[in-house]
N, C-alpha and C positions, 0 to 999 in steps of 0.2 A: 288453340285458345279461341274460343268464342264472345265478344262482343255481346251484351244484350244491356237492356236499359230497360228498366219498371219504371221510372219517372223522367221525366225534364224538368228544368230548370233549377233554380237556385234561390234559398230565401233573404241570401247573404248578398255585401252591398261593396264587396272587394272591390278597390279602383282598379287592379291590376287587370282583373278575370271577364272576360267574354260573358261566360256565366250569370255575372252579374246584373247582366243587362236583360236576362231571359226572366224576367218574373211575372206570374209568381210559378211555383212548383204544383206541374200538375202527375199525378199516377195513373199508367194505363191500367183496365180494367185487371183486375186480383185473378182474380177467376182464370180468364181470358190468358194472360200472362204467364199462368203456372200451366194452366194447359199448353203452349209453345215449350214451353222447359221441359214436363213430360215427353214432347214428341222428339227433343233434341238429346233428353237419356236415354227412350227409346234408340235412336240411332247409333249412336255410342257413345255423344257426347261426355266427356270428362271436366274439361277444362274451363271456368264462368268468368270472366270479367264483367261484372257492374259497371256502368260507365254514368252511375246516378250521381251525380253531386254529391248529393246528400241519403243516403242508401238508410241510414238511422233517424232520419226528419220523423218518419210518423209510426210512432209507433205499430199500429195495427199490422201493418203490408210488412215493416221490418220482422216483426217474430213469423208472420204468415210464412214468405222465403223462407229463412232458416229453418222454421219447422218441416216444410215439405223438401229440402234437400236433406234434413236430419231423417225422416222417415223413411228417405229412396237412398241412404249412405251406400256407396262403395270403395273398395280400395282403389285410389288412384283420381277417386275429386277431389278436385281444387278450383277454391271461388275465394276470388277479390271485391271486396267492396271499399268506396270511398267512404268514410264517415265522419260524422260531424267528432269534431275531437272532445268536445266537454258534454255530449249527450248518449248516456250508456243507462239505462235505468237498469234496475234489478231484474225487470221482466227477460229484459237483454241479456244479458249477463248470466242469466243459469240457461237460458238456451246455446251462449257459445260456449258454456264450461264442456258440454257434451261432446263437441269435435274434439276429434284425432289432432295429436300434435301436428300442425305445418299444414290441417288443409284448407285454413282459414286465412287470408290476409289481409289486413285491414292498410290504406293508404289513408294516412291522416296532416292533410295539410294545417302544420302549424303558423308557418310559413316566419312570424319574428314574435320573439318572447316581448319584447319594446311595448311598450304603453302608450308613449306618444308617437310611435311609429304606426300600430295597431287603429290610432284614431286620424295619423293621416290620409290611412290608406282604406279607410271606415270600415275596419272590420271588426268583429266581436266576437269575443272567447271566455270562456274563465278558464286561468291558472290553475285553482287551486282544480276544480274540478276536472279538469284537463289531464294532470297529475294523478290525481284519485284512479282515474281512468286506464293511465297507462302502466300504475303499479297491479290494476288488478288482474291485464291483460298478460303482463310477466310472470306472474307468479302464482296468477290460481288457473290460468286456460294456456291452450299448446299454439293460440294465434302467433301469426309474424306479422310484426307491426311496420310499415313503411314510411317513415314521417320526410313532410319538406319543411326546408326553409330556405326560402328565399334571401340573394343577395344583392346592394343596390336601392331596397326599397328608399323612398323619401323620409331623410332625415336619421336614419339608420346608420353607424359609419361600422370600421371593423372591431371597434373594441365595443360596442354595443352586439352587433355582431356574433363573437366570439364569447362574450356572456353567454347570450342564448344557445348559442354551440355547447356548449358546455355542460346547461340546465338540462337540455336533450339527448345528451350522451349519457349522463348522470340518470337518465328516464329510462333507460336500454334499449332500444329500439333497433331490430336487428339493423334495417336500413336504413340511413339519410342521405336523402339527396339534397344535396345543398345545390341551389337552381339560380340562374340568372336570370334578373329580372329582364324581361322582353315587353316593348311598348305594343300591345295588340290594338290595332285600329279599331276605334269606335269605344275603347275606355277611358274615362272620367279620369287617369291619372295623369295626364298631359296636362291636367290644371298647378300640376307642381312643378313644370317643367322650369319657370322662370328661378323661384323662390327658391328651391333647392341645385339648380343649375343640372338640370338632367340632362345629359348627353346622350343619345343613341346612337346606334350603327345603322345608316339611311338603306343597306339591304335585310333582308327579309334572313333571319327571324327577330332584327330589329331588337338586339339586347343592349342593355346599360354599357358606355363604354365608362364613362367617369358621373358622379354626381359630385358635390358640396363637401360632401362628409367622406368618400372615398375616389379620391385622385385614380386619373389611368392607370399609374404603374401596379397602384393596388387593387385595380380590378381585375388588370389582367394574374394578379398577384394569386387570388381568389379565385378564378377561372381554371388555373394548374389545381387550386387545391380541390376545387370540385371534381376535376376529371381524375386527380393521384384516388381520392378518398373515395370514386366509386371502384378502382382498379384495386384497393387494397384492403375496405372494409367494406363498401357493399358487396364483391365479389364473393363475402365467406370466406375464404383461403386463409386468410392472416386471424381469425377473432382475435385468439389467445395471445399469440404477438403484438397485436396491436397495443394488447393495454400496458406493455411493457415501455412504451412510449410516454407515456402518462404514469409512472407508475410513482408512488411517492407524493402524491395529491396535486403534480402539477395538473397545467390547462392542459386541458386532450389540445381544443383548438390551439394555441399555441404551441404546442408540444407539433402538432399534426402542420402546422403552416411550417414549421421551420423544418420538418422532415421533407415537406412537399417542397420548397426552398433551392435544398440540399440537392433535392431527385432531381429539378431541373437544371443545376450546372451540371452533375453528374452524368447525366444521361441526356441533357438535350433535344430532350421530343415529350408529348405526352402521349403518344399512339405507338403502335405496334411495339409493343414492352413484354415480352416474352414473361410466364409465370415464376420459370426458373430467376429470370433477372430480377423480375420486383424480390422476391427471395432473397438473393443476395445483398439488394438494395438495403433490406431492411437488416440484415445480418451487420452489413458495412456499417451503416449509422447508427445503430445500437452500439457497437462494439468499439467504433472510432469517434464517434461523435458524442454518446451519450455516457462512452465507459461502463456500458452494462457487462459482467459477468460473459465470457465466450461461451461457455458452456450453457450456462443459463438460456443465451439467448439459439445457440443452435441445438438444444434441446425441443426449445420451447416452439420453433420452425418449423423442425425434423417433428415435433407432433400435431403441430396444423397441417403441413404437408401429407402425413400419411391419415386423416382424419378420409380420405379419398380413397378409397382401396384400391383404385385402378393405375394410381400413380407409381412412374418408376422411383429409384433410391435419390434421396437428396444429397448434393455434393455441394458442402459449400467451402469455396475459397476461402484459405485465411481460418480452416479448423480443420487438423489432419485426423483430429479423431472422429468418429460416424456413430452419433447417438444411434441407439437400436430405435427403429420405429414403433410408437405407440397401434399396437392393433386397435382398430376404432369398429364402434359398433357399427350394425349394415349401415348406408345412409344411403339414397337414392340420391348419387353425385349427379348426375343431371339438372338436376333442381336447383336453381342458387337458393332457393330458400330451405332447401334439407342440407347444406353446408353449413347454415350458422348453427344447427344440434349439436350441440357440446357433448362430447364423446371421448371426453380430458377432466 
């Protein structure tokens, strides 16, 4: 994976983000720029990470990129860019229709659906546009979309929270990272500190311990669910089980804290959690917790599990019978983002 950056800075005024503070945005020379990228395909460079802020800000430079890795495509590029979440113009948009499924991924910091959270922490989005954006990304191009949102922010508590959780699962977005917010020296959000009662951890990376709106016990509450919900839905392994969780129009978020809940009396750690055990994990709480169907639910395991060709047989405790594994189409298992290709 190769690092590179076409621009600096940031045009956005986030109190949380370092970023913030770099303005305005400026882009290194066009020209210049794709000449380096040239000499790094040349090499054999595969792999791009962006590290622009804002990678969709200006038009011009945005489709320029795209177009000269659309013109030098091979099998086995892969490029991340960050993007503004509510700015995709049409110009955009029939240039990413063109990429291959899974070689494109977009990191899209939402970070809170909240309105008067959004203006404590002065940042600026449109919804609806936002939306617009991420139905066209699902359904008409092969990108994988990475969205955050942040936990903690000022004035924000869990059941605001858990709203936006919700609105963003309902978007599909292969990944979220649900993030904790961290006090970065030298940002403007320490001005909430009194008002909203902001608590930090005085060591370094200096995350939310409690605010106003969400108590200690509920931070660290939220803390397990961020680390369960990258082990079980950003990893790819689970898709299709997951939504069995939520199935029947409950809250994922709800559905997903109380299973996260559950994992922590059950298993007592958030680290070193073997793939076979979260398996069971989820086998056990469906079946004992939620009453879903045995078979339904070690079908539905037994065909996430073998969506990985390289995987041995699943055994799960507690169903003597062994669904036949669903033969899934190639997928390049290496990749956590060719694991969320639904191949069911």
């Amino acid at each position: 994976m190769i690092y590179v950056e076409a621009s600096r800075g940031c045009p956005f005024t986030c109190e949380f983000c370092l970023s913030s503070l770099d303005i305005p945005v400026r882009a290194f020379p066009l020209d210049a720029f794709l000449a380096s990228m040239q000499r790094l395909l040349d090499r054999g460079a595969t792999q791009f990470k962006f590290v622009d802020r804002t990678f969709n800000l200006h038009l011009p430079t945005s489709m320029g990129i795209l177009t000269f890795f659309l013109d030098r495509w091979r099998e086995g590029l892969f490029l991340h860019f960050e993007m503004v979440p509510d700015r995709l113009p049409e110009q955009l948009r029939a240039l990413i229709r063109r990429f291959p499924q899974g070689a494109v991924q977009f990191e899209v910091g939402i970070q809170t659906f909240d309105d008067t959270t959004s203006k404590n922490i002065s940042r600026r989005q449109n919804l609806d546009r936002l939306e617009d954006n991420f139905r066209f990304l699902r359904e008409q191009t092969g990108v994988h979309i990475h969205a955050d949102l942040i936990v903690g922010l000022p004035g924000e508590g869990m059941e605001s929270f858990g709203r936006g959780f919700d609105r963003l699962v309902r978007l599909g977005p292969q990944e979220i990272q649900v993030g904790i917010l961290k006090r970065l020296r030298g940002t403007p959000i320490v001005r909430h500190d009194a008002e909203y009662a902001m608590i930090y951890a005085p060591q370094p990376p200096y995350e939310i311990l409690a605010t106003r709106d969400i108590a200690f016990p509920d931070m660290q509450r939220m803390r397990r669910f961020a680390r369960y919900w990258d082990l079980v839905a950003n990893s790819g392994n689970f898709t299709t089980t997951l939504m069995l969780l939520w199935q029947d129009g409950a809250s994922p978020f709800a559905q997903f804290l109380r299973f996260s809940d559950w994992l922590r009396i059950t298993l007592n750690r958030t680290h070193m959690i073997a793939l076979h055990v979260i398996a069971q994990s989820l086998f056990d709480f469906l079946t004992q917790e939620m009453a879903v169907d045995r078979e339904l639910a070690a079908t539905t395991l037994q065909a996430d599990w073998h969506r990985a060709p390289s995987r041995e047989a699943l055994t799960l405790r507690g169903m003597t019978a062994k669904p036949a594994p669903v033969k899934p189409a190639a997928l390049r298992a290496a990749r956590r983002q060719a694991r969320h290709t639904q191949a069911i």
